[in-house]
C-alpha positions, 0 to 999 in steps of 0.5 A: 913531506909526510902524508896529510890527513884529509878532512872535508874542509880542511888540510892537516899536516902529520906533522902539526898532529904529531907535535900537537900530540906530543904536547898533550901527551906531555901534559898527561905524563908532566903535570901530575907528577908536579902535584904528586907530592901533594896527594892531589889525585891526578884525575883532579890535576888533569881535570883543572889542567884541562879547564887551563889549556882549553877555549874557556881558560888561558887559551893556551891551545889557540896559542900552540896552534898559531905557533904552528902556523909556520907549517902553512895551516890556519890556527883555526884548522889546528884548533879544531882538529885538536879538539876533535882529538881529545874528543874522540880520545877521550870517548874511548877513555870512557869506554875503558874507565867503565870497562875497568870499573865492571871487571873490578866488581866481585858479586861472590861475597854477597852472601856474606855481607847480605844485610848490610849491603842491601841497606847501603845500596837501597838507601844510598842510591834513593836518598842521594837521588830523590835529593838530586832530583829536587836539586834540579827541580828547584831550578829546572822543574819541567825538564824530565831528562835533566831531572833525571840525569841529575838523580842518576849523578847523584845516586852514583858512587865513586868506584875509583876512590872507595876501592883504594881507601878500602884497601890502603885501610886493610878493610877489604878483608872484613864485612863492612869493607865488603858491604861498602865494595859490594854496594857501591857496584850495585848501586853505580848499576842503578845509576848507570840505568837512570842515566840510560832512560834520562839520555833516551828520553833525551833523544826523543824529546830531539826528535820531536823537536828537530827531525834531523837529529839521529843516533844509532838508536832505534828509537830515534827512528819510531814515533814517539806518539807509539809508546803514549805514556809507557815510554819509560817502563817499556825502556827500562825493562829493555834496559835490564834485560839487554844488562841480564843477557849481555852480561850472560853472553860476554861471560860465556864467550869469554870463558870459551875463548879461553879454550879456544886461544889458550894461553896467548895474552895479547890475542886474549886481550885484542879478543876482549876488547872486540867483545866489549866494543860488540857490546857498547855497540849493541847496547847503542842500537837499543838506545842504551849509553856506551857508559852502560854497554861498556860498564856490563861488559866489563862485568861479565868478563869480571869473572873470566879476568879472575878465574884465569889467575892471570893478573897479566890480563888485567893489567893489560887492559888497565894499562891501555885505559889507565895508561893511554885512554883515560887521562884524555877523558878529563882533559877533554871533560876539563876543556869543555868547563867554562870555570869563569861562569864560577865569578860572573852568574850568581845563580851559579853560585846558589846552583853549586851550594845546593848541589855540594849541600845536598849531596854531601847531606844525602851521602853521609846520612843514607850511609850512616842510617844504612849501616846502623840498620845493619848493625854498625857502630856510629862511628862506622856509619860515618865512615860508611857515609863518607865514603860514598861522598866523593864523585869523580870518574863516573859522574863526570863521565856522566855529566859530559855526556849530558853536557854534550846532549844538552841537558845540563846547562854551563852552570850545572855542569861547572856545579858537578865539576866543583862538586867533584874537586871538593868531595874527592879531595878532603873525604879520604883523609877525613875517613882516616882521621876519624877511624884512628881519632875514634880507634874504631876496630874492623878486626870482629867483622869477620876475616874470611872474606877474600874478595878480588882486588886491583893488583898493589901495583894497578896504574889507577892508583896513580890516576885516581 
């Protein structure tokens, strides 16, 4: 008999483990390659393939785990030990989806494209937000941290799904592909900063309410009743600062150990990987999400990835996160939706109309009034709008994050699960119907732009 893994209350064979594994693992690497045909993004297939197996749709994992019951183990033991794996799973997915997007980001074409993408990044962060907000307030107006986490998920865009749309239309090269990549980044910091301050505000509302709730946070050991009314500025400038500093120290320590490890790839990568969990860690003590540390992380050793010329390193990375970690994010994200509540709660329905509306609404016209400011055809507007429509990797990280604390209820947080499926799957075709439909021309934007891109053969292609 194999070694057992010991939990306080429960026995779990290594064997029961392994074929529970293997079982996800083949669902991973199976069912996308099903649908591939279809160019549905394998995001989406796992997403809907995790709302199937799980506790809410067809059961089918209660039905592996009394299947296993010839090994001696209640299917109760099995159940919940397989949830608690692609849990944890997927929380390291997380880490490395937001890892990956930070070292995706190149800041050094800013000044290139200045006007247009400080419009893009004002215009599509605040209006897609202010509309979030009176989404939730519409029907939740007294809960501050909702209010909040849902503007953030509305603010953010798509890094995941802009990126290759950009590239596969031979845009990367030209000022309005470099505006969108730009703005996009800058705008899932602010994000990724709202999401911060809601999660903490949050945790302190918990602490007021039940004294045995804690995290790693330092703030949820300090009264509340400290900071009065200054709660949130006070926590967001610690934000920036922790973002500034991080992002400067993971920088200068990467580019060192360069020096010091020279041209060893693994030990590269293994060093890396400490110095963002250092990070996410850190940023943890001071109340700030792993989504943030991790994102910053990412950021800093951005330019370190790059300067090295080294696609290698990259793709390591990519194939840790893409290949291995992520895919179990959506599964976990998919298994915690009870997609039923869709056909039984009618205040779901109207939660999930105004959700769709006002998003795609923000999106389109924030985008569209951002680029003419900058100069940009109409047409262009519209596919510039567009493409910050689709929400997929970040906001549903996000929301199961939120869904965990308790600050988005079943029927918000199955809003932002359809939210994403009808906004990833049709936008890009829609963006390259309407440039070859209206033949627009990039090409006298400007062709010295050479920005950072994934290498042709990145896995994400295939997950996104």
């Amino acid at each position: 008999m194999l070694a057992q893994i010991q939990t306080s209350d429960a026995l779990l064979t290594t064997e029961a483990f392994l074929i529970v594994f293997i079982c996800f693992w083949a669902i991973i690497a199976l069912v996308p390659l099903l649908f591939r045909r279809f160019k549905i993004p394998a995001v989406i297939v796992l997403l809907v393939t995790g709302m199937i197996i799980g506790p809410n749709g067809l059961g089918l994992l209660n039905i592996l785990a009394k299947n296993l019951s010839f090994l001696g183990i209640e299917p109760e033991v099995v159940r919940s030990h397989s949830l608690t794996m692609v849990n944890s799973l997927g929380s390291l997915g997380l880490v490395f989806l937001m890892t990956l997007a930070g070292l995706e980001a190149d800041f050094k074409l800013i000044n290139s494209v200045r006007k247009p993408t400080i419009y893009l990044s004002v215009l599509t962060f605040l209006m897609p937000a202010i509309a979030g907000f009176l989404v939730y307030y519409y029907f939740v107006p007294d809960d501050l941290p909702g209010l909040l986490l849902y503007a953030s998920l509305f603010a953010s865009h798509s890094v995941g799904i802009v990126f290759p749309v950009i590239r596969e239309l031979k845009l990367a090269q030209t000022r309005f592909g470099a505006s969108v990549l730009i703005s996009t980044v800058i705008t899932d910091i602010g994000s990724i900063i709202l999401l911060a301050v809601s999660v903490q505000l949050k945790r302190m509302e918990s602490m007021s309410d039940t004294a045995t709730v804690r995290s790693l946070s330092l703030f949820d050991y300090i009264n509340p009743a400290v900071f009065g009314n200054w709660f949130v500025p006070v926590f967001l400038l610690i934000a920036v600062i922790y973002m500034a500093l991080s992002c400067y120290c993971v920088n200068r320590i990467g580019k060192k150990s360069i020096g010091f490890i020279g041209n060893d790839e693994d030990a590269l990568v293994t060093f890396f990987l400490f110095i963002i969990m250092l990070t996410v860690l850190a940023g943890e003590f001071l109340g700030i999400n792993l989504v943030v540390g991790a994102f910053i992380a990412g950021l800093g050793l951005s330019r370190v990835v790059q300067s090295m010329g080294k696609a290698a390193i990259f793709n390591k990375l990519e194939g840790i996160g893409y290949s291995l970690l992520v895919p179990f994010l959506f599964i976990s994200i998919g298994m915690k939706t009870d997609f039923k509540l869709l056909f039984t709660s009618s205040g779901n329905l109207s939660i999930i109309l105004l959700t769709v509306i006002g998003l795609v609404t923000s999106k389109v016209f924030s985008g569209f009034i951002a680029m003419k400011l900058a100069g940009f055809s109409a047409g262009k507007g519209l596919c510039a709008g567009l493409m910050t429509v689709p929400q997929l990797s970040a906001t549903l990280a996000a929301a199961a994050i939120g869904k965990d604390m308790g600050m988005l209820s079943d029927n918000f947080f199955n809003a932002i699960i359809v939210l994403s499926i009808v906004t990833t799957l049709p936008i890009p075709n829609l963006v390259r119907f309407i440039i070859e439909k209206f033949k627009l021309d990039f090409s006298d934007t400007g062709s010295d732009i050479t920005p950072y891109v994934v290498p042709e053969h990145s896995d994400q292609d295939e997950l996104i």
